[in-house]
C-alpha positions in Angstrom: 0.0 0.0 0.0 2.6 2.4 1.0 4.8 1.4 -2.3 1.5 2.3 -4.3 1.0 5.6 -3.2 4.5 6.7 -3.1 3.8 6.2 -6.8 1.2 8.6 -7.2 3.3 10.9 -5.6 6.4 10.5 -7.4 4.8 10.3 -10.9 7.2 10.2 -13.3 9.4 13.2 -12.7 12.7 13.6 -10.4 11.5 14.1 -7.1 13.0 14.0 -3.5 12.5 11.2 -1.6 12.2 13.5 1.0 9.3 15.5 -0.7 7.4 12.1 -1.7 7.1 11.2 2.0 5.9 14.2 3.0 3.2 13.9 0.5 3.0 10.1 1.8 2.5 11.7 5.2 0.0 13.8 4.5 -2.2 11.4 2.5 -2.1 9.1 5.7 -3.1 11.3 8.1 -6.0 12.7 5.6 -7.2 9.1 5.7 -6.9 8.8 9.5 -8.6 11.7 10.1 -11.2 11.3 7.9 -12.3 8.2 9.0 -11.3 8.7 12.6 -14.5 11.5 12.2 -17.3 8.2 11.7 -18.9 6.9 15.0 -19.3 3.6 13.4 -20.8 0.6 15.6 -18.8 -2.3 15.8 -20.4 -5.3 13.1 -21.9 -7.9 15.8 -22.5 -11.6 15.5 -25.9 -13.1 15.9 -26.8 -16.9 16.0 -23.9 -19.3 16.5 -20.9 -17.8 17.1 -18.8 -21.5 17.1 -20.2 -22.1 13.7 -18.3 -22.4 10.5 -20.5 -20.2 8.5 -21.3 -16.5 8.5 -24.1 -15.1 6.5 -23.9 -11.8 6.2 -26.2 -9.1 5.0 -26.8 -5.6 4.9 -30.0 -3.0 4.2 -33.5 -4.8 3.5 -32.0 -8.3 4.2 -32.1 -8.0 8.0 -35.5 -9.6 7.9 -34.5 -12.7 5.9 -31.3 -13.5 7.1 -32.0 -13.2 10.7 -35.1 -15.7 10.6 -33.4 -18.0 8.1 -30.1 -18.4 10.6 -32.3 -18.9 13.7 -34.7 -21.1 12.3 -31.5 -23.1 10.8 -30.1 -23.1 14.9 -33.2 -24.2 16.0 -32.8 -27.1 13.5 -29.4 -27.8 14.7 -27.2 -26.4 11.8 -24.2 -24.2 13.0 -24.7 -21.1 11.5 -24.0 -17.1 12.5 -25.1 -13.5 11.3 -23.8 -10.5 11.0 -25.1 -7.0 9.4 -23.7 -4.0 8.0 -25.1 -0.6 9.1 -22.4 1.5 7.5 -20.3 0.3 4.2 -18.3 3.1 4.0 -16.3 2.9 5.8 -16.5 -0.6 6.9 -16.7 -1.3 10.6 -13.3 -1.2 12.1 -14.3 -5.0 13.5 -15.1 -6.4 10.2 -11.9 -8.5 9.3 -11.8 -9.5 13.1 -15.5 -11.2 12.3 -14.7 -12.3 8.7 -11.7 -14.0 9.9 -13.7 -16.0 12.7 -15.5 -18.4 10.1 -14.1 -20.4 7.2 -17.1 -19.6 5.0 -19.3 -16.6 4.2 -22.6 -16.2 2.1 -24.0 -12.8 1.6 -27.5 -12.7 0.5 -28.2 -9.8 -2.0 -31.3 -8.7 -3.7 -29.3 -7.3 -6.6 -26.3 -8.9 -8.8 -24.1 -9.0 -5.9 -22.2 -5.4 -4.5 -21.6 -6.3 -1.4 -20.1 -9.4 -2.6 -17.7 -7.8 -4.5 -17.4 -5.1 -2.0 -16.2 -7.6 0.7 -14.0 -9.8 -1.4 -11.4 -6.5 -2.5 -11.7 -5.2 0.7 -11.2 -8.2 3.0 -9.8 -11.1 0.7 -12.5 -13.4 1.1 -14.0 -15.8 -0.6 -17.6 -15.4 0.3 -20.4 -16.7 -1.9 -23.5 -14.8 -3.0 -26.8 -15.9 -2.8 -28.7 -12.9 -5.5 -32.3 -12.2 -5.9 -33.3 -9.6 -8.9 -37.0 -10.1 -8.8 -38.1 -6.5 -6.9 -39.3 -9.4 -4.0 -37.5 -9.7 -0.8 -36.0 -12.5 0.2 -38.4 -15.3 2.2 -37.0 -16.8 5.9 -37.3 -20.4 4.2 -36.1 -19.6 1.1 -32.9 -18.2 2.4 -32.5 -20.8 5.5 -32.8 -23.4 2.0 -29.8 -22.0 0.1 -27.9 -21.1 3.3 -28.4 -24.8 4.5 -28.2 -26.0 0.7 -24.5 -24.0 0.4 -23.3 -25.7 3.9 -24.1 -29.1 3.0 -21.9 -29.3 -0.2 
């Protein structure tokens, strides 16, 4: 990251180390600063937090996803939530959670944003379950593909 924007800075004329990290130095602390300003909550885990799986949503999927994962721990499947308030920036917590289960499935009702969001920013390789109908998503229909997705 650093080597990248030392690039910007340095372009492709002659220029003083010294002046490119200056301009490095001032970049960061924009950054810090700018995010440092969000009172972002924390990104929290619902449902079973020894499972393997994390579904996680954000927006009009709250409904869906949190039925589907409790009626799937009620059946006995090992499965956990999680939902986004704020995606930009992300949670500072967010690779902390990530990190905690070996698979994710985010649940869309578009062609998959959040998907794509989460996999550049967090390296992941989560799995999208997408609805484009203009229907939201049904508690069975999602605890179907979420139990479907674990079982393979």
């Amino acid at each position: 990251m650093l080597n990248f924007l030392k690039n910007i800075f340095s372009s492709k004329k002659e220029v003083a180390d010294s002046d490119i990290d200056e301009n490095l130095a001032c970049a960061i602390l924009l950054v810090e600063v700018s995010y440092s300003d969000f009172d972002i909550d924390k990104l929290e885990i619902h449902g079973d937090e020894s499972a393997d799986t994390l579904v996680l949503g954000w927006g009009s999927t709250y409904g869906g996803i949190t039925q589907a994962v409790n009626r799937l721990n009620e059946k006995g499947v090992k499965v956990a939530s999680a939902h986004f308030v704020h995606l930009n920036p992300f949670p500072d917590n967010t690779l902390e959670v990530i990190s905690k289960f070996k698979q994710v499935i985010i649940p869309e009702l578009n062609t998959g944003q959040l998907l794509k969001l989460v996999r550049e920013a967090f390296l992941v390789n989560a799995r999208g379950i997408n609805k484009v109908a203009g229907e939201p998503f049904t508690a069975q229909e999602l605890a179907d593909k979420i139990e479907a997705i674990i079982n393979e």
